[in-house]
DOVEXMAR-80928 format. One record per atom (N, C-alpha, C, O, CB): x, y, z; residue in three letters. Coordinates in steps of 0.02 Angstrom, whole numbers, plus 50000, padded with zeros to 5 digits. Glycine has a CB too. Layout:
<pts>
+-------+-------+-------+------+
:  east : north :    up : type :
+-------+-------+-------+------+
:     X :     Y :     Z :  Ala :
...
+-------+-------+-------+------+
</pts>
This chain:
<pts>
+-------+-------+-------+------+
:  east : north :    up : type :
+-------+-------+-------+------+
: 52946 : 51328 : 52380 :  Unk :
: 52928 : 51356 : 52316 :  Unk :
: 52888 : 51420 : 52329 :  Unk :
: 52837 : 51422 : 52363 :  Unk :
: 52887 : 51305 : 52273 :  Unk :
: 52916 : 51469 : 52298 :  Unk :
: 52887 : 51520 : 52310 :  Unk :
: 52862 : 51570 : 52244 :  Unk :
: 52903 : 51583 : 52201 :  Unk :
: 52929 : 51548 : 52354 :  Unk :
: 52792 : 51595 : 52240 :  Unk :
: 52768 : 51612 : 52164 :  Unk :
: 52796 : 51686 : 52164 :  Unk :
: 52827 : 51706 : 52214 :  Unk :
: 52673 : 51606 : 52147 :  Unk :
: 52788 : 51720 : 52118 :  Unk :
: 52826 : 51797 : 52110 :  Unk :
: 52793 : 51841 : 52147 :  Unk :
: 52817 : 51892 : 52171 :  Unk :
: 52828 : 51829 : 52037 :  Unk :
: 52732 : 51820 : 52154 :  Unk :
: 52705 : 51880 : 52202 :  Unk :
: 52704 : 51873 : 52265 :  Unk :
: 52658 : 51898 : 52298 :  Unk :
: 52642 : 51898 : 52193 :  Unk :
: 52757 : 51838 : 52294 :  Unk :
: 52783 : 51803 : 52365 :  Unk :
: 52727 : 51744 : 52411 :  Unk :
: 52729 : 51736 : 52472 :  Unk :
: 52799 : 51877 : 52421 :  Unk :
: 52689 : 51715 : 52374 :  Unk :
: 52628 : 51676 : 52415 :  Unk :
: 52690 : 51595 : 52402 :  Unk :
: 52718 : 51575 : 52351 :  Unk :
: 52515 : 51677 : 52359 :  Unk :
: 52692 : 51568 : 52471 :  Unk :
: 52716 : 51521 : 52465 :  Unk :
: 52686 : 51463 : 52456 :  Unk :
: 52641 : 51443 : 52494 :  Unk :
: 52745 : 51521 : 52500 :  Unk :
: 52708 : 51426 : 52402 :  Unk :
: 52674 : 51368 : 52392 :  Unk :
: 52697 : 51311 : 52415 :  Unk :
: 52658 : 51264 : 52416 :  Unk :
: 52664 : 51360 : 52336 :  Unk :
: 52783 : 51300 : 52447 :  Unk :
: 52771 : 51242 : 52462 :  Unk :
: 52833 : 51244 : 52520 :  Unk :
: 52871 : 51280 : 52488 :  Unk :
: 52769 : 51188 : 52398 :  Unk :
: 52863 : 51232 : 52571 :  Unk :
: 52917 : 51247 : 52613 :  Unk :
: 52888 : 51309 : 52670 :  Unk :
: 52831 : 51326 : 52684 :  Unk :
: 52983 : 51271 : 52562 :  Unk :
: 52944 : 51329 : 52693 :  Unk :
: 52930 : 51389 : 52757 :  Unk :
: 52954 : 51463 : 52764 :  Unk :
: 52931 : 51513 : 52793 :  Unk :
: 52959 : 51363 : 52818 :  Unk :
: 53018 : 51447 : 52719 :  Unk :
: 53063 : 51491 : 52731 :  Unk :
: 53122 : 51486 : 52675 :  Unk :
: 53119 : 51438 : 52636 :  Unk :
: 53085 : 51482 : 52802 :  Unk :
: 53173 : 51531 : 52670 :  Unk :
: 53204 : 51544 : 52613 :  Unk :
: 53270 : 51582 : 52659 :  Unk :
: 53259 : 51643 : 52658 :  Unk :
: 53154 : 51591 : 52551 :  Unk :
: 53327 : 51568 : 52694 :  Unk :
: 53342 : 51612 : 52713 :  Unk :
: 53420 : 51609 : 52713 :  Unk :
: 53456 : 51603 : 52763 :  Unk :
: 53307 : 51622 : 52764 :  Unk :
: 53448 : 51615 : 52626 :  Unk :
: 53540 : 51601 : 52632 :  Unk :
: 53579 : 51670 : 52658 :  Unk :
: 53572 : 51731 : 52649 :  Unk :
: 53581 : 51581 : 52540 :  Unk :
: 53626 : 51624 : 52698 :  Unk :
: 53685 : 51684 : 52718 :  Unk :
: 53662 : 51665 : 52806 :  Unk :
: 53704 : 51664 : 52851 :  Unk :
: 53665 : 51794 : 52679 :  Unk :
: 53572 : 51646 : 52818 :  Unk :
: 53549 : 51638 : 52874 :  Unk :
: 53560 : 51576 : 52911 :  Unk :
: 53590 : 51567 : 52964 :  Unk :
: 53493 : 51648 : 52867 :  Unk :
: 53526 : 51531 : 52868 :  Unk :
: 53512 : 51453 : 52873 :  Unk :
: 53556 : 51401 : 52810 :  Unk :
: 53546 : 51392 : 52750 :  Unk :
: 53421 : 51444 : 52862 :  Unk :
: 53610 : 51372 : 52861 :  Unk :
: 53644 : 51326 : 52817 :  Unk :
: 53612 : 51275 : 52761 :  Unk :
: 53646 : 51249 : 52717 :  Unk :
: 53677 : 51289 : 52860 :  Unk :
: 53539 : 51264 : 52770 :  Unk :
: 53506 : 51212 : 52714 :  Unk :
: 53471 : 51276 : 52670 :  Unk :
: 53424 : 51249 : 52639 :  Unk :
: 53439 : 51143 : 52751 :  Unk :
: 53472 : 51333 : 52657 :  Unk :
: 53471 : 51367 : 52607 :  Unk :
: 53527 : 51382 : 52575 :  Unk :
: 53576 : 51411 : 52598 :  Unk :
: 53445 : 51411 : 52618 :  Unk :
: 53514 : 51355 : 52503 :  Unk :
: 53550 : 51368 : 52448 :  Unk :
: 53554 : 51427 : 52442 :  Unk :
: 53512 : 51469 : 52455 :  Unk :
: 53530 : 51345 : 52396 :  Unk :
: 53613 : 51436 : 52419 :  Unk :
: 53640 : 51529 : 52394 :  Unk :
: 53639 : 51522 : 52314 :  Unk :
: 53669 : 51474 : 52290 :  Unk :
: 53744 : 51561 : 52424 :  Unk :
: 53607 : 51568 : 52272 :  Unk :
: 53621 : 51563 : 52218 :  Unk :
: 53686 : 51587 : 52185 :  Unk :
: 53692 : 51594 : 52124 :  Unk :
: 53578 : 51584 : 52197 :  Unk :
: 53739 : 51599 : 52237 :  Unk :
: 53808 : 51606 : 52209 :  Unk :
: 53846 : 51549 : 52247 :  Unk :
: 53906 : 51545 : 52233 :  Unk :
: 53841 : 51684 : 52221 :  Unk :
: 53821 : 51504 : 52293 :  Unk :
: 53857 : 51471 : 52325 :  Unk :
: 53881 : 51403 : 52282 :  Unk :
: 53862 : 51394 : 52225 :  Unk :
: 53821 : 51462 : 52386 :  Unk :
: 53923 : 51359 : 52316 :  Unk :
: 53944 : 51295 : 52292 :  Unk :
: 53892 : 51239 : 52261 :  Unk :
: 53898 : 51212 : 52206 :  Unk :
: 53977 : 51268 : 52346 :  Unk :
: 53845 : 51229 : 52305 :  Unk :
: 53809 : 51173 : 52278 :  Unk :
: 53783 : 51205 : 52197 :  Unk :
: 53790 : 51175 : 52144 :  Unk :
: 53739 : 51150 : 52338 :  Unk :
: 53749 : 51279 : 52207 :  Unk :
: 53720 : 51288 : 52133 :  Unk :
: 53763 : 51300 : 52094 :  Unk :
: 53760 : 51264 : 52044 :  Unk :
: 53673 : 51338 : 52121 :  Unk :
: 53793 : 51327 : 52094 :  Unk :
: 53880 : 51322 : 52047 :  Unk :
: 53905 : 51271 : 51998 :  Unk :
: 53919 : 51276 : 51938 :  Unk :
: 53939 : 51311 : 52097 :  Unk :
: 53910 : 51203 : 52054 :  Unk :
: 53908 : 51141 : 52024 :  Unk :
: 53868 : 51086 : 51994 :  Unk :
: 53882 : 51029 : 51975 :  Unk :
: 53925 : 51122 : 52051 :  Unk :
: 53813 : 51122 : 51995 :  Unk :
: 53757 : 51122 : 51962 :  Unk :
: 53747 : 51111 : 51898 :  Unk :
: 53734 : 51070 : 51853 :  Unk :
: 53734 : 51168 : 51971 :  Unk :
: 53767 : 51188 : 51919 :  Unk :
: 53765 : 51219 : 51844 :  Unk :
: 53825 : 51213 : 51785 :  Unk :
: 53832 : 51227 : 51726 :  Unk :
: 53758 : 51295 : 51855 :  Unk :
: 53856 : 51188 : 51828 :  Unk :
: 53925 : 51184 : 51787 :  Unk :
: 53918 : 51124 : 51750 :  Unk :
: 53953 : 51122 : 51699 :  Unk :
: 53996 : 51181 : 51833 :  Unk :
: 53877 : 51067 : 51764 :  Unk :
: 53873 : 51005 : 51745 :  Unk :
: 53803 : 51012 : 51705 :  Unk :
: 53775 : 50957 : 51702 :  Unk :
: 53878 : 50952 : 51806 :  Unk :
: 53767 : 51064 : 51675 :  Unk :
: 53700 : 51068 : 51639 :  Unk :
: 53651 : 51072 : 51682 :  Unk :
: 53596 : 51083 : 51658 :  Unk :
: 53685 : 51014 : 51597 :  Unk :
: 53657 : 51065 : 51749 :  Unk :
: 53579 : 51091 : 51765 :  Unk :
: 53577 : 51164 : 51780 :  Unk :
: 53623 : 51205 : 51784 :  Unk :
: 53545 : 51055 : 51832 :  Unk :
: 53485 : 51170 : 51788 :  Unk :
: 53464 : 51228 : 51793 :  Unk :
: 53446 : 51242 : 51879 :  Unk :
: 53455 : 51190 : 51910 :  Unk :
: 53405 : 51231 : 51740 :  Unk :
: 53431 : 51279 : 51909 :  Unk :
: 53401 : 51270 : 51968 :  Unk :
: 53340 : 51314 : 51968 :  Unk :
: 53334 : 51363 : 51931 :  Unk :
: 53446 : 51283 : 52023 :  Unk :
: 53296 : 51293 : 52010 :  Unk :
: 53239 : 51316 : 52032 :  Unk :
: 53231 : 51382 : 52041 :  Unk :
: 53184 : 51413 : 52016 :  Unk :
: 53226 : 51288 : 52082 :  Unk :
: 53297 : 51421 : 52094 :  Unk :
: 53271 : 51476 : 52098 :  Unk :
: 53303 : 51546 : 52058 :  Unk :
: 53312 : 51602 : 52082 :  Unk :
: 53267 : 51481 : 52163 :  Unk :
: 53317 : 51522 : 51988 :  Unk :
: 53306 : 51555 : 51928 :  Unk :
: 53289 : 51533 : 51848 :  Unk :
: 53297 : 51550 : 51790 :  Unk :
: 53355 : 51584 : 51928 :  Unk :
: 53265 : 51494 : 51882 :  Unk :
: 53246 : 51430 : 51799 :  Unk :
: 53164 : 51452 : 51784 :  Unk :
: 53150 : 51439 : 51725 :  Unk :
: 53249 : 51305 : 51825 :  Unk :
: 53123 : 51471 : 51810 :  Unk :
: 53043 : 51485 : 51788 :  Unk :
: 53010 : 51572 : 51799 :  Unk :
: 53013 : 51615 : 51842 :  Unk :
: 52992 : 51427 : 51846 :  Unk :
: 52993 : 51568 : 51760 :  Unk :
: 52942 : 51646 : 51779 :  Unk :
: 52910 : 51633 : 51815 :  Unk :
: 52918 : 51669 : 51865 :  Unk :
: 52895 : 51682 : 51733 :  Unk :
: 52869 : 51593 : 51820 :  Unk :
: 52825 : 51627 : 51862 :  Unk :
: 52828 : 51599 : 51935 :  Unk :
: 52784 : 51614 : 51975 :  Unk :
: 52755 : 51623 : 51833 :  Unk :
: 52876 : 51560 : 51952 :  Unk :
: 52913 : 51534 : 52036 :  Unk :
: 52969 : 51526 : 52038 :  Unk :
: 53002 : 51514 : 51987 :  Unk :
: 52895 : 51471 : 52070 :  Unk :
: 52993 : 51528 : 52092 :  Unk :
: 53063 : 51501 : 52119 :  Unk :
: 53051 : 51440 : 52180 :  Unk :
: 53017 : 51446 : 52231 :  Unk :
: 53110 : 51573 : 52154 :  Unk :
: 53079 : 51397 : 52164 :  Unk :
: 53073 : 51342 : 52209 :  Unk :
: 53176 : 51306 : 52212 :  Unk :
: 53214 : 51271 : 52178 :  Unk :
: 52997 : 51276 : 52164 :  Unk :
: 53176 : 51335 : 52255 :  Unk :
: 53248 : 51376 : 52274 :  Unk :
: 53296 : 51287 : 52301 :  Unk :
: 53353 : 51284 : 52324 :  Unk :
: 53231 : 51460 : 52369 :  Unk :
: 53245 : 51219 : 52285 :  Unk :
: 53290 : 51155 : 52315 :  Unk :
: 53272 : 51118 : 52272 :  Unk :
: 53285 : 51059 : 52285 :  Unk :
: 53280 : 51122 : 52388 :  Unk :
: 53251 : 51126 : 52233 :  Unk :
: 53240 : 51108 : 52133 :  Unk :
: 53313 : 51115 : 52083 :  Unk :
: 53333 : 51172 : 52074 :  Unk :
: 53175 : 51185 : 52089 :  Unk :
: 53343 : 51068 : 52057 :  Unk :
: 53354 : 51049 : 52001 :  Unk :
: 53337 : 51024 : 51943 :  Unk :
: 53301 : 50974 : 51943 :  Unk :
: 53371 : 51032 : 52007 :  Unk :
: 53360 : 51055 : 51875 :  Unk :
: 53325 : 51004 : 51831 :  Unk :
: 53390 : 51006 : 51779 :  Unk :
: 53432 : 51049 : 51771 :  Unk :
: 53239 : 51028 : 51796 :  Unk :
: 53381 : 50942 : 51747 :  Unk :
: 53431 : 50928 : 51694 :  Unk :
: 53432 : 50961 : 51632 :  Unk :
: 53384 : 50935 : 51603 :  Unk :
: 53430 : 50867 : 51679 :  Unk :
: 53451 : 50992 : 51603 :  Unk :
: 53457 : 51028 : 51538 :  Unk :
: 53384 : 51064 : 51540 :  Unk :
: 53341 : 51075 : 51497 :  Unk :
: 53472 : 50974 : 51467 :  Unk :
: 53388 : 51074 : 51604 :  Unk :
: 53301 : 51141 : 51610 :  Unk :
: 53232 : 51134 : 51602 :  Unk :
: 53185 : 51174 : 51601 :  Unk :
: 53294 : 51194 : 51558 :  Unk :
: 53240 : 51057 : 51596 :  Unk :
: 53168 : 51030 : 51592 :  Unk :
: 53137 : 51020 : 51647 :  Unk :
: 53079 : 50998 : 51646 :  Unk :
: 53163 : 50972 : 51562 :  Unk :
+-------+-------+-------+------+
</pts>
């Protein structure tokens, strides 16, 4: 989880295209996601991204 002004709050690293257990926000897992009503983490909040977060109808 990471806040907007880049201070990380919770994890190490963030690194798709790099590291296969980072999510791509164009890739498959968030896709299907989203296709089924959820939101994801790392474009669902102002004021963080916590990029291995789902939530159901954005709650």
């Amino acid at each position: 989880m990471i806040r907007k002004d880049g201070t990380v709050v919770a994890g190490s690293f963030w690194l798709p295209g790099d590291n296969p257990y980072s999510m791509r926000p164009d890739g498959d897992v968030v896709r299907a996601f989203k296709k089924h009503g959820f939101t994801w983490g790392g474009d669902a909040w102002p004021m963080s991204n916590d990029y291995m977060h789902f939530s159901f109808l954005g709650e």
